[in-house]
KEVOLUM-762058 format. One record per residue: x, y, z of N, C-alpha, C in turn; residue in three letters. Coordinates in steps of 0.05 Angstrom, whole numbers. Atoms other than C-alpha are relative to their C-alpha. Last residue first. Layout:
<recs>
REC     n_c1     n_c2     n_c3    ca_c1    ca_c2    ca_c3     c_c1     c_c2     c_c3   res
REC        X        Y        Z        X        Y        Z        X        Y        Z   ALA
...
</recs>
This chain:
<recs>
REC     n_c1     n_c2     n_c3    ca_c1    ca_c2    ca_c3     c_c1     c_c2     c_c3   res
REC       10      -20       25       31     -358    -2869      -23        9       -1   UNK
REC      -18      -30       -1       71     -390    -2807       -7       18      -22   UNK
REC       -9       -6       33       31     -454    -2829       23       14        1   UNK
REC      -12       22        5        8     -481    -2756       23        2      -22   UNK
REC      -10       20      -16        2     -424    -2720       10      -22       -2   UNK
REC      -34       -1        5       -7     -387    -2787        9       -9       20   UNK
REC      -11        8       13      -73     -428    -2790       34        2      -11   UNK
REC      -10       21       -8      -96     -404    -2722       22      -18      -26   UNK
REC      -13        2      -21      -98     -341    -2738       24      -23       -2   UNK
REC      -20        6        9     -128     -350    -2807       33        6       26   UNK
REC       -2       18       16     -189     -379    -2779       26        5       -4   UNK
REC        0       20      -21     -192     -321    -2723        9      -26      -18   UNK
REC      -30       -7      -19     -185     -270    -2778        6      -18       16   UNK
REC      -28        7        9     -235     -310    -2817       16        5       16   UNK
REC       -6       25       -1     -277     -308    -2760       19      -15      -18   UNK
REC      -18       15      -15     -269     -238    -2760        9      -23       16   UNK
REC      -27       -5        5     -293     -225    -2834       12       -6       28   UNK
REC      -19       17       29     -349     -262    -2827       22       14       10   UNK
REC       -6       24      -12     -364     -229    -2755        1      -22      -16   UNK
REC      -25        0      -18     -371     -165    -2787        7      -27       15   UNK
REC      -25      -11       16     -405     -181    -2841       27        1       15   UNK
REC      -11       19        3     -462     -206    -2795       24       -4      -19   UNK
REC      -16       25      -18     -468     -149    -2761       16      -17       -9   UNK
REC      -25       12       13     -486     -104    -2819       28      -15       13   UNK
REC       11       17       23     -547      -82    -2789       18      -17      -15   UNK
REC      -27       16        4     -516      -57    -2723      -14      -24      -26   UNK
REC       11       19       13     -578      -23    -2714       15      -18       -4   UNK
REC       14        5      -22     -552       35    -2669      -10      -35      -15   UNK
REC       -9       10      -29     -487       34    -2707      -18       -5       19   UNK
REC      -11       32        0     -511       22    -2774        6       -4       28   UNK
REC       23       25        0     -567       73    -2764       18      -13        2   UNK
REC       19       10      -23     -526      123    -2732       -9      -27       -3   UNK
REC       -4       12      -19     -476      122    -2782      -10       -8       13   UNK
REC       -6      -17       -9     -513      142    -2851       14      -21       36   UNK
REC       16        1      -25     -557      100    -2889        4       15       22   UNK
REC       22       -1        7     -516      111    -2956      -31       -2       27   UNK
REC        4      -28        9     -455      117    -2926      -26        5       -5   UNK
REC        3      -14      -23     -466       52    -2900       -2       34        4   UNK
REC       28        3       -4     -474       20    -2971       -9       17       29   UNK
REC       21      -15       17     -423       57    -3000      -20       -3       11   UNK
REC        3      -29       -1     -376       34    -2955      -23       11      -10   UNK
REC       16        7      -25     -396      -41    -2962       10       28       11   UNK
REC       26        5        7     -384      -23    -3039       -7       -5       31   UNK
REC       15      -25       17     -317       -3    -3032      -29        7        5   UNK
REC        9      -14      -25     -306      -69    -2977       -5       41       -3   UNK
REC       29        8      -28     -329     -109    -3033        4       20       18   UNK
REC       -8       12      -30     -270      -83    -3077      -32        4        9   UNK
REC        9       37       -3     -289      -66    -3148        2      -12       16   UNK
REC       33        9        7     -294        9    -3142       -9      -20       -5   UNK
REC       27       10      -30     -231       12    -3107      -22      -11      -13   UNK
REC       16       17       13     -184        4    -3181      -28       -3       23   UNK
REC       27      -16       14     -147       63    -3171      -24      -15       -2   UNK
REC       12       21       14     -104       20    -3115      -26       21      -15   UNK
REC      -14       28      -15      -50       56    -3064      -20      -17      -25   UNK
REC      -30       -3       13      -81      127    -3089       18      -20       -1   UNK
REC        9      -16       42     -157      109    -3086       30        2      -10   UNK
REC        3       28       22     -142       68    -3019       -2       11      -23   UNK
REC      -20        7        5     -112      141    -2992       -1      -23      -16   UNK
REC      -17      -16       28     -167      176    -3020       20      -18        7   UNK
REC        8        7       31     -219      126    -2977       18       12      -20   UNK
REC       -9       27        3     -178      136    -2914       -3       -6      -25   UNK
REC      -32        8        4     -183      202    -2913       12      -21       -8   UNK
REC        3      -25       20     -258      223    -2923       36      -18      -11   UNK
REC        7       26       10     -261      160    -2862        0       13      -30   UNK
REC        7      -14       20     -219      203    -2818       -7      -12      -24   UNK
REC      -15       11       27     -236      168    -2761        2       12      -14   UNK
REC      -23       10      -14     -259      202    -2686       30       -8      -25   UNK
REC      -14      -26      -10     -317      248    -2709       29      -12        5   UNK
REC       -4      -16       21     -338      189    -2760       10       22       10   UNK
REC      -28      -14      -11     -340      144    -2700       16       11      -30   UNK
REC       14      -42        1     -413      120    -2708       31       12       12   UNK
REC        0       -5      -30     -388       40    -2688       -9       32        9   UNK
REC       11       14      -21     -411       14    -2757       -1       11       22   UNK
REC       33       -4       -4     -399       79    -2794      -17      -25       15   UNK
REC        9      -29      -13     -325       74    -2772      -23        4        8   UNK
REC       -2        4      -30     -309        1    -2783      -23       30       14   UNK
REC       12       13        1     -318       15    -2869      -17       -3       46   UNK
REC       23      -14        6     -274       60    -2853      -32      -12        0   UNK
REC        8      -19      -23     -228       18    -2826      -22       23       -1   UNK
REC       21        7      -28     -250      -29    -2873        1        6       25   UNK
REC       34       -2        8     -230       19    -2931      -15      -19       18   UNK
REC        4      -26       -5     -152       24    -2913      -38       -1        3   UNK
REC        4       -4      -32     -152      -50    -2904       -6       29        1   UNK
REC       11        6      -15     -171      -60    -2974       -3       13       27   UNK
REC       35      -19      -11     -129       -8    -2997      -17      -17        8   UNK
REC       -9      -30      -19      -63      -41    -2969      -27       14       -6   UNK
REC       11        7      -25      -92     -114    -2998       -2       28       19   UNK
REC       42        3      -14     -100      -83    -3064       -3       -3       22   UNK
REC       16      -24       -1      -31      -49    -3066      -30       -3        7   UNK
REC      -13       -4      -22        8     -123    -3048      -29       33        9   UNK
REC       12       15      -24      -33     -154    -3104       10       18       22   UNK
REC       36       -3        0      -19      -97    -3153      -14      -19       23   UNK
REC       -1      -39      -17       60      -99    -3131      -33        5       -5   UNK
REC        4      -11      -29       49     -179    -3145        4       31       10   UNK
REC       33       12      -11       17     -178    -3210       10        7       36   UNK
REC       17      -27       -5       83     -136    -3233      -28       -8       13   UNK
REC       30       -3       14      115     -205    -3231       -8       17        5   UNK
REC       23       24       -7      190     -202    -3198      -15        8      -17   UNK
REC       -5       33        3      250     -167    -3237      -22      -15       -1   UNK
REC       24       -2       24      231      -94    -3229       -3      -36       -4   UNK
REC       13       25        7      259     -105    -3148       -3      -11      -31   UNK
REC      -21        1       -5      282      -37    -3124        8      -32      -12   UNK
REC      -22      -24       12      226       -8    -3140       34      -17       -4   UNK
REC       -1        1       23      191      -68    -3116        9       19      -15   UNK
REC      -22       43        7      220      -73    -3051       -4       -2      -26   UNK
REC      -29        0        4      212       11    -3044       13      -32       -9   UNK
REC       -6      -15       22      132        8    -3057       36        8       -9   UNK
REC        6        9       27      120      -50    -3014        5       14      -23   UNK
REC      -17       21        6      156      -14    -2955        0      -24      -27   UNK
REC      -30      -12       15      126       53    -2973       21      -26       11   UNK
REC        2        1       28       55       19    -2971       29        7      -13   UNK
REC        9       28        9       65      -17    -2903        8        7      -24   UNK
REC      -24       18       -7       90       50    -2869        2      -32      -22   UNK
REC      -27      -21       31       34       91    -2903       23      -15        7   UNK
REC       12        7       28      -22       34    -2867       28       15      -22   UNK
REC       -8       24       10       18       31    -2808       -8       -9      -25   UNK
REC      -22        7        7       28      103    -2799        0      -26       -8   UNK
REC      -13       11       35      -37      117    -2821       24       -9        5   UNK
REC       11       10       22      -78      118    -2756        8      -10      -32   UNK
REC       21      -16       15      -32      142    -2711       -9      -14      -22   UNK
REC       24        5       -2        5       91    -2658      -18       25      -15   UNK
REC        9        3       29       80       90    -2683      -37      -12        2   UNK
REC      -13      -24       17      115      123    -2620      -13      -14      -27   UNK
REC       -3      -30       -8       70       85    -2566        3       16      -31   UNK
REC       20      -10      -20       43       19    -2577       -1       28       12   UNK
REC       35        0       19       77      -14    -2624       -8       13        3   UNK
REC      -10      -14       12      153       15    -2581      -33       10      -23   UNK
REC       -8       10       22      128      -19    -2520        1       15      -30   UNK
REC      -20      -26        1      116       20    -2461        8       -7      -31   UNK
REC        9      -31       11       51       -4    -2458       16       15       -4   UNK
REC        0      -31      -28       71      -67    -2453       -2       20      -13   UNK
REC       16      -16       17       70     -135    -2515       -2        8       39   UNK
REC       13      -21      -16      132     -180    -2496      -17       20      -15   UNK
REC        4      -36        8      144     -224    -2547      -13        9       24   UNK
REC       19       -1      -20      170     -304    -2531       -7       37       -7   UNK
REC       -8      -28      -19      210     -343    -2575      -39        9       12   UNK
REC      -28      -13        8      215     -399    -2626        1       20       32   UNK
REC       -4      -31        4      151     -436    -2599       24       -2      -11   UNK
REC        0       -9      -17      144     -520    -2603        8       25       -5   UNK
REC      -11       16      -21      120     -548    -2662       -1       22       24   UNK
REC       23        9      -23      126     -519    -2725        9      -13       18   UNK
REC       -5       22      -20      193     -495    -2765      -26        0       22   UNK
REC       21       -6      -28      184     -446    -2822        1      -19       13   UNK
REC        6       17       -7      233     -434    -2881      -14       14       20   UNK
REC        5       -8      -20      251     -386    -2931      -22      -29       22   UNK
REC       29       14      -21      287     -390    -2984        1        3       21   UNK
REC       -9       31      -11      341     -337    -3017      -31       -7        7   UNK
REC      -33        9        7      355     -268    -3049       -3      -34       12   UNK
REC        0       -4       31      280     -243    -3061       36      -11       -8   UNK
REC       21        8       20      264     -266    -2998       11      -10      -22   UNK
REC      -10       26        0      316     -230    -2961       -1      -29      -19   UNK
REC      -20       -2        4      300     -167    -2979       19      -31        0   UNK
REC        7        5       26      225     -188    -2962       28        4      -15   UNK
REC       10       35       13      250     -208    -2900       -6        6      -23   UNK
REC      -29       18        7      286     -128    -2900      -14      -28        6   UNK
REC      -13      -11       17      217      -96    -2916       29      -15       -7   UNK
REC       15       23       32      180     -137    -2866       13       11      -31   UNK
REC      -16       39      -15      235     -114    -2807      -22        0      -24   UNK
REC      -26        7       12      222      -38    -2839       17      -31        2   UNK
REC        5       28       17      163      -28    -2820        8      -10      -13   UNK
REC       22       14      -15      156       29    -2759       -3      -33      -17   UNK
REC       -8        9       -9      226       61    -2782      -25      -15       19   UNK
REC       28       16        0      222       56    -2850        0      -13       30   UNK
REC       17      -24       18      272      124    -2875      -24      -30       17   UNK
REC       10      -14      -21      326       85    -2823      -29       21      -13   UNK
REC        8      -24        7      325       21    -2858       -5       23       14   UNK
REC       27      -10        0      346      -43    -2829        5       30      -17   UNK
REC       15        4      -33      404      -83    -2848      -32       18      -16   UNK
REC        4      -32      -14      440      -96    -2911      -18       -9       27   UNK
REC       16      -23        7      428     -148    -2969        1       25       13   UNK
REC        3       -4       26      494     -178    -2967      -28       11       -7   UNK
REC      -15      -23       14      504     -180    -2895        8       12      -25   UNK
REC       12      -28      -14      437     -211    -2876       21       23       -7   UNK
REC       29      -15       21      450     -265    -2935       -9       27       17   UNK
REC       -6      -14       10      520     -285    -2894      -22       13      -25   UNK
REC      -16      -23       -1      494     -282    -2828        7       10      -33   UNK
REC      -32        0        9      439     -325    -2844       19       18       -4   UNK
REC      -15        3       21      385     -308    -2805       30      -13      -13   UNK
REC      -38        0       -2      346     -326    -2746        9        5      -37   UNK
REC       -9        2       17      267     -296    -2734       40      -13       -5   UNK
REC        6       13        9      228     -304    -2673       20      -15      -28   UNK
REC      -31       14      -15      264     -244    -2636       -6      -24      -18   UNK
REC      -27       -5        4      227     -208    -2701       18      -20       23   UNK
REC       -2      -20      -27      151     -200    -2691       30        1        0   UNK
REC      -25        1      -29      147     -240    -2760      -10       25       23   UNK
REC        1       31      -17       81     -258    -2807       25        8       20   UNK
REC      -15       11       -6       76     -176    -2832       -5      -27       13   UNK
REC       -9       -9      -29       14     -157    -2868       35      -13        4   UNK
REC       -9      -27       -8       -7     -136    -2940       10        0       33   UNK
REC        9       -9      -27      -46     -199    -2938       12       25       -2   UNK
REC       27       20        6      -35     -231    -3017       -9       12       25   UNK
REC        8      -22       17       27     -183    -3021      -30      -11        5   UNK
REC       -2      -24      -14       59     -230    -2961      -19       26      -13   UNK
REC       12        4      -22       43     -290    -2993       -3       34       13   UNK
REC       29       -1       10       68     -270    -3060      -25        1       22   UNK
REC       -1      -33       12      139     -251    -3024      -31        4       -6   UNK
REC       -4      -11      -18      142     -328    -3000      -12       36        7   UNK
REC       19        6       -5      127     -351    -3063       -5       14       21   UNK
REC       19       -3       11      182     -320    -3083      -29        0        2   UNK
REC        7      -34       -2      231     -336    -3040      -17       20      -10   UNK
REC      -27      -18       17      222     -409    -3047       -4       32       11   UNK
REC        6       -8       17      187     -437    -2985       20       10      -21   UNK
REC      -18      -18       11      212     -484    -2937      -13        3      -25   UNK
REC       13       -5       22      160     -524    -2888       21       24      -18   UNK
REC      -16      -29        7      181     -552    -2823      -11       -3      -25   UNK
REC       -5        0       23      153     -607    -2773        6       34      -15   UNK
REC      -26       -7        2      126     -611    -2709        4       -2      -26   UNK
REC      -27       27       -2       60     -629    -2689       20        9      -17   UNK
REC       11       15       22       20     -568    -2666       23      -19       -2   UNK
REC      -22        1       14       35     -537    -2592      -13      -15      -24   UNK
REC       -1       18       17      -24     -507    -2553       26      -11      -24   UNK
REC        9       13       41        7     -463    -2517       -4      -19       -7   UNK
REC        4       30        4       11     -444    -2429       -1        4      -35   UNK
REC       26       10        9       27     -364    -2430        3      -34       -6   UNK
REC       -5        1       36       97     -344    -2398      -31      -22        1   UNK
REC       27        2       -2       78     -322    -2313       -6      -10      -38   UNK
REC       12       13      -18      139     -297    -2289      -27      -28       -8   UNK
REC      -21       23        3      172     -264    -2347      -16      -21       10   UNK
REC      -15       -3      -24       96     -223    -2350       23      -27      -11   UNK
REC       -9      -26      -12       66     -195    -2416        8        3       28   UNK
REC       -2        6      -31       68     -253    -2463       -6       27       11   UNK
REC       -8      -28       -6       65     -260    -2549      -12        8       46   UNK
REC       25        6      -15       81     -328    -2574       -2       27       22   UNK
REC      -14      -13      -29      127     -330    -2631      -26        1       16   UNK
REC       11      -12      -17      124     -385    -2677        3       20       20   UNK
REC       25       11      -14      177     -401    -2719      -21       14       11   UNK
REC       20      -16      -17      219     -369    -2770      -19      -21       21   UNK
REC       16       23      -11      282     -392    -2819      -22       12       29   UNK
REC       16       -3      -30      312     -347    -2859      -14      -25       -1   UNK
REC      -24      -24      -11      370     -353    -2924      -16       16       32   UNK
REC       28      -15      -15      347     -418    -2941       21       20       17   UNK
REC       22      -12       15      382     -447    -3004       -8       27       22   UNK
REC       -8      -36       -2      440     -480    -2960      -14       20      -18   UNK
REC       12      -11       22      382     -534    -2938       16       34        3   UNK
REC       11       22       12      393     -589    -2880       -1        7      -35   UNK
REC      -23        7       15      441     -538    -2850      -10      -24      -11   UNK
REC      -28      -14        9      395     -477    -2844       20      -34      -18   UNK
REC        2      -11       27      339     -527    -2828       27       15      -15   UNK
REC       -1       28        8      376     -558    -2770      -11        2      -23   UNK
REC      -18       13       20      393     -493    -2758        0      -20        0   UNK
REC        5      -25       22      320     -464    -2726       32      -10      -23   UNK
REC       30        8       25      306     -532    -2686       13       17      -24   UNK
REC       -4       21       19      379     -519    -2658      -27      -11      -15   UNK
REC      -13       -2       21      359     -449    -2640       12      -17      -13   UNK
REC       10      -15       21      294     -462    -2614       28        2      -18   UNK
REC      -11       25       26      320     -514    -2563       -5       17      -32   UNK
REC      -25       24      -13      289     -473    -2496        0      -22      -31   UNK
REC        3       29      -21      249     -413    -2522       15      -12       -5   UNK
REC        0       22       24      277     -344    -2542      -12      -26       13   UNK
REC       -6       32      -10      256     -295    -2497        1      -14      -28   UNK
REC        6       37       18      242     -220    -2507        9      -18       15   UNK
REC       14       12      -12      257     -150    -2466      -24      -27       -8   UNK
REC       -9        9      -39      318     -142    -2483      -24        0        9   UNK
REC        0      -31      -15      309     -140    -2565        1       -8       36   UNK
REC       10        7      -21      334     -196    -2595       -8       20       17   UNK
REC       -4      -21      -22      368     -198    -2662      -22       -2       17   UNK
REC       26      -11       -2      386     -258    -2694        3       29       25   UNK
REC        9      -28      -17      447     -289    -2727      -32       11       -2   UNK
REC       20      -11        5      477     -348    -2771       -5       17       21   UNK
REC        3        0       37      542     -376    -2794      -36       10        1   UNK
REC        5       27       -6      575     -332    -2732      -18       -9      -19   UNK
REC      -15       14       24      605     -269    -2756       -5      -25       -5   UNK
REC        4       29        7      556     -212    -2726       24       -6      -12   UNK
REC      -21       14      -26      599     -139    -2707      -13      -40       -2   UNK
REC      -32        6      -11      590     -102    -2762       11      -12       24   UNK
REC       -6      -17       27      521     -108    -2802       32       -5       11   UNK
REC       -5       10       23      484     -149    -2746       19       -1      -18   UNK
REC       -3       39       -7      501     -116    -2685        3       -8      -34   UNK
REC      -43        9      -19      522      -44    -2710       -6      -28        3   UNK
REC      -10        2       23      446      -44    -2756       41       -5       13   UNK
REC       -7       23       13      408      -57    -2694       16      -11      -18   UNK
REC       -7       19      -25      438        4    -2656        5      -27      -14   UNK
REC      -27        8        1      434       38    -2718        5      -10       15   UNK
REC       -5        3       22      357       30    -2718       35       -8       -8   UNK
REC       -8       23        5      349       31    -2652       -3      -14      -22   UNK
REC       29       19       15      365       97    -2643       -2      -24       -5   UNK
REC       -6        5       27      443      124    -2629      -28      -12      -14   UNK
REC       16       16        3      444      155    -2554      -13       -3      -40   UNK
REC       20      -15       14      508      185    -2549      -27      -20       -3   UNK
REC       -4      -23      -26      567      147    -2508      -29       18       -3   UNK
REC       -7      -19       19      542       84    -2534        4       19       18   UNK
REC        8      -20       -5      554       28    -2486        6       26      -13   UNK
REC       -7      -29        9      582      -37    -2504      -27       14        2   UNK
REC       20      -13        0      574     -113    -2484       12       27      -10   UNK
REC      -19      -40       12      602     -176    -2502      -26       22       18   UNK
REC       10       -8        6      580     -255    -2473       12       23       -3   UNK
REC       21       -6       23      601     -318    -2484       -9       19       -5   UNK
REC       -9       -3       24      654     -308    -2435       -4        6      -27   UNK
REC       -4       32       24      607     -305    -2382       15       13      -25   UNK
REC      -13       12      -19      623     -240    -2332        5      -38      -22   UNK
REC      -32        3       23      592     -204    -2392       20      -13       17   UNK
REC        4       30       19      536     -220    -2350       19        2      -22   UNK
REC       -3       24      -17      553     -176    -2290        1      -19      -23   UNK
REC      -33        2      -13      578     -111    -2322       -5      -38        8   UNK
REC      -11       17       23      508     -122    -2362       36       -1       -3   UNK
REC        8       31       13      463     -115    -2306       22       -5      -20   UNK
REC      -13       19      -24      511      -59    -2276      -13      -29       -7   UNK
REC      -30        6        0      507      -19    -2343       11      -21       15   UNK
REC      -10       10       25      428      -29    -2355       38       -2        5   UNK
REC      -26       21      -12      411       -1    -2287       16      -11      -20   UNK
REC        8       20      -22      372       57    -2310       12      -17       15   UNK
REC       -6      -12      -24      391      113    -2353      -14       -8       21   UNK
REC       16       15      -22      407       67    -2416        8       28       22   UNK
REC        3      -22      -25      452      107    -2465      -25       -8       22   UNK
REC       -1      -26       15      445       56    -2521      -14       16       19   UNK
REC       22      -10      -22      458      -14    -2485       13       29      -15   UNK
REC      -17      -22       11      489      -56    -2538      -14       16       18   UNK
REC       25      -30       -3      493     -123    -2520        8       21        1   UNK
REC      -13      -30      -12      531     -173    -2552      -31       14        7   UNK
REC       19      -18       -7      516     -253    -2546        6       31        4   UNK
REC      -20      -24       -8      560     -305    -2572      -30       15        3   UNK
REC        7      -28        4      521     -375    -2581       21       19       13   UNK
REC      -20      -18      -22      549     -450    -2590      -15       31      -10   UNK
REC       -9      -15        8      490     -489    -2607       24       16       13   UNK
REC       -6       16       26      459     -561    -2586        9       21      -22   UNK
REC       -7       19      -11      415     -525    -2522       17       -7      -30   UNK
REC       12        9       24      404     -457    -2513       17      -24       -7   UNK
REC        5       25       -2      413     -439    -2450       -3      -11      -25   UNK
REC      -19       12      -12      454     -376    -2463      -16      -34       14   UNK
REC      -28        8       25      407     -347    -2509        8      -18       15   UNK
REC       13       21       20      346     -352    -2452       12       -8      -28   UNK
REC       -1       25      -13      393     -326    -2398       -3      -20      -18   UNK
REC      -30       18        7      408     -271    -2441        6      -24       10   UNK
REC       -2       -5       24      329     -243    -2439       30      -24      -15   UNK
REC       23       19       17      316     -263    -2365       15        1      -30   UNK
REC      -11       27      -18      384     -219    -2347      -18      -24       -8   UNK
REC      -26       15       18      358     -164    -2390       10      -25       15   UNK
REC       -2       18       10      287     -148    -2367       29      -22       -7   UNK
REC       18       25       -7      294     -107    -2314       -3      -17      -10   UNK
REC       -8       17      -16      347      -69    -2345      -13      -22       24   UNK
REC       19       32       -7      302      -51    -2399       14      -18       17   UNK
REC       11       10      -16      324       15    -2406      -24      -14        1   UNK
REC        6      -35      -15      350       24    -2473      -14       -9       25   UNK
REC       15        2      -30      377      -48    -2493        1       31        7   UNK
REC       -6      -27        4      398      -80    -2560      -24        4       18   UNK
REC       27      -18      -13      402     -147    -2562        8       14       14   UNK
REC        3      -24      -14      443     -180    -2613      -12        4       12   UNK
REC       17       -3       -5      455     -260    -2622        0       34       13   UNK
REC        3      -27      -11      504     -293    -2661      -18        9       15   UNK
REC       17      -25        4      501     -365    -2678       -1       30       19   UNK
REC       -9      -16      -21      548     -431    -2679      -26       28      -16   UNK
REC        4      -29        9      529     -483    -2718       -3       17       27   UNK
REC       18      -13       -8      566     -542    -2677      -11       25      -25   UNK
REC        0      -23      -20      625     -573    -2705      -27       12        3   UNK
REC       17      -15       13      619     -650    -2723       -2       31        7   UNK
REC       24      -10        1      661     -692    -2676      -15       23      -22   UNK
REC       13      -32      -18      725     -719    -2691      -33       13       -3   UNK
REC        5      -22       15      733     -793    -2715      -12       24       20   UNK
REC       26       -9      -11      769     -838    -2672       -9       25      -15   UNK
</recs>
C-alpha cells in the first residue's frame, strides 16, 4: 500500500501587543486551515492587557508556541525572531493578531509553491474588514493563478510606485525568506514592499484568484493610521525603499529606478495638484511637495500633473476650489483608480 504524500507544512508568526481581543479569532483561522499541517508561535511583546492568559490557553493545542519578551522589542524584531529564527516549515507567513486568514487559503497558496519550485511568494487577495463579527460579503472572480518572473514583477511595482500586499495575505518560502533577510529596521513604515521586492529579484512570484487569502483589519488604532500618518512619510518611505533595492540591485535595467522615481514624483505633484482644487494651501505644503518631485525625478516638467500644477497656480486656489473647474480631471484620474481597483482584484497587479 503506497504511503501517503506528506503535507506542506507551514509556519505561521503573529506577533501581538495588546490585541488580546483579537487573538483567539486570529489563531483559530491558522488552525483551521484545511489540507496543511501548521505550527503557530506567538510572540506577545510586553502586552499589558490580557495577551498572556489568551495565549496560556491556546498554546494548550500542540500546534501552537508562545513567548513573552521581558522588554518590549518593536515589531520589527518581533517580526524578524519569527521568521529569521524560529520559522522551519517549507513555507511561512506572518500574521499580525488582529488579521484572518480565510478558510483553504493555505492549501490554495502551496499548491502553487509545489506546482512551481521557481516561486519564492505567492499572494492573494486580501479583503480589508473592521468587525470579526460582521467579515464583508465579496464578489469572488473565477479562480485561477498567474506566476510572474521576478522581474517583471519588480517593473510592475516601479510602473505605480505602490505596494499590491497588506501582508497576512502574503506566504513565503521559508527558505528564500531566510536567505534574503527579514524586515528592515531603518524602513519602518515600508519596508514589507522593500523585502517582496527582495524577494523578487531572487525568485517568482505568483498570485492565486478566487476566493480571499485573508482578512485586514483597518482601526484607528492601527499602526497606518497613527504612527506613520504625516504627509511625506509615505511618499520619503516609498522613495528610500526604491532607492535601497536598487542600490543594492545594479544588476536590473536602470529604466526601472527612473520608472519607480517617476511614479514617486507623480504622486508627490497630485497632492499638490489636490491642494489648489480643495483651497488647502494653508493645510499642504504644496512649495514642498513640488521640490521633493524635482529631487525624486529632475525631469517634472514633462509630467501632466507638472503642468496641471502650473495651470492652477496660475488661477490661484479659490478659483479652482470655488469653480471646481478642473473637475473633470479629477474624476479621470479616480475612475482609473476605481478601474485599477478592481483589476488587481482580479490580476493582483
Amino acid at each position: 500500500m503506497t504511503e501517503p504524500s506528506a503535507r506542506p507544512t507551514v509556519d505561521v508568526v503573529i506577533p501581538c501587543y495588546n490585541y488580546a481581543r483579537f487573538l483567539r479569532a486570529c489563531v483559530n483561522s491558522v488552525l483551521d486551515q484545511a489540507g496543511v499541517d501548521v505550527r503557530v508561535l506567538i510572540i506577545d511583546d510586553t502586552s499589558d492587557d490580557d495577551t498572556p492568559e489568551v495565549m496560556a490557553e491556546l498554546v494548550r493545542d500542540p500546534r501552537v508556541e508562545g513567548r513573552r519578551h521581558e522588554v518590549n522589542k518593536g515589531h520589527i524584531a518581533t517580526y524578524n525572531e519569527g521568521l529569521l529564527e524560529w520559522a522551519k516549515a517549507d513555507y511561512s507567513v506572518l500574521l499580525s493578531a488582529d488579521d484572518l486568514l480565510a478558510p483553504g487559503w493555505l492549501a490554495r497558496a502551496t499548491a502553487v509553491f509545489e506546482a512551481d519550485p521557481g516561486v519564492g511568494m505567492v499572494y492573494g487577495r486580501v479583503v480589508y474588514y473592521s468587525d470579526h463579527d460582521a467579515l464583508p460579503k465579496v464578489r469572488t472572480p473565477p479562480a485561477g493563478r498567474t506566476v510572474w518572473s521576478g522581474v517583471d514583477w519588480v517593473e510592475a511595482r516601479c510602473r505605480t510606485g505602490q505596494n499590491v500586499l497588506s501582508s497576512p495575505e502574503a506566504v513565503v518560502r521559508t527558505s528564500v525568506q531566510q536567505a534574503v533577510g527579514g524586515y528592515r529596521p531603518d524602513l519602518p513604515h515600508a519596508g514589507d514592499l522593500e523585502m517582496w521586492m527582495r524577494i523578487a529579484a531572487v525568485s517568482d512570484i505568483g498570485y492565486v484568484r478566487g476566493e480571499p487569502a485573508a482578512y485586514y483589519r483597518v482601526h484607528q488604532q492601527s499602526m497606518m493610521r497613527t504612527r506613520f500618518s504625516s504627509l511625506f512619510a509615505d511618499l520619503e518611505q516609498r522613495q528610500a525603499v526604491f532607492d535601497l533595492f536598487f542600490r543594492e540591485h545594479p544588476e536590473l535595467p536602470a529604466r526601472l529606478r527612473s520608472l519607480a522615481n517617476r511614479s514617486i514624483a507623480r504622486d508627490a505633484l497630485w497632492r499638490a495638484v489636490r491642494a489648489y482644487d480643495r483651497d488647502q494651501l494653508d493645510e499642504i505644503p504644496v512649495a514642498e511637495l513640488e521640490d521633493f518631485a524635482r529631487r525624486v525625478y529632475p525631469d517634472t516638467g514633462r509630467l501632466a500633473e507638472h503642468r496641471a500644477l502650473r495651470r492652477r497656480r496660475a488661477l490661484g486656489p479659490k478659483v479652482c476650489s470655488r469653480t471646481q473647474l478642473f473637475l473633470g480631471s479629477h474624476l479621470v484620474k479616480r475612475g482609473r483608480g476605481l478601474v485599477g481597483k478592481q483589476l488587481w482584484k482580479w490580476r493582483g497587479q
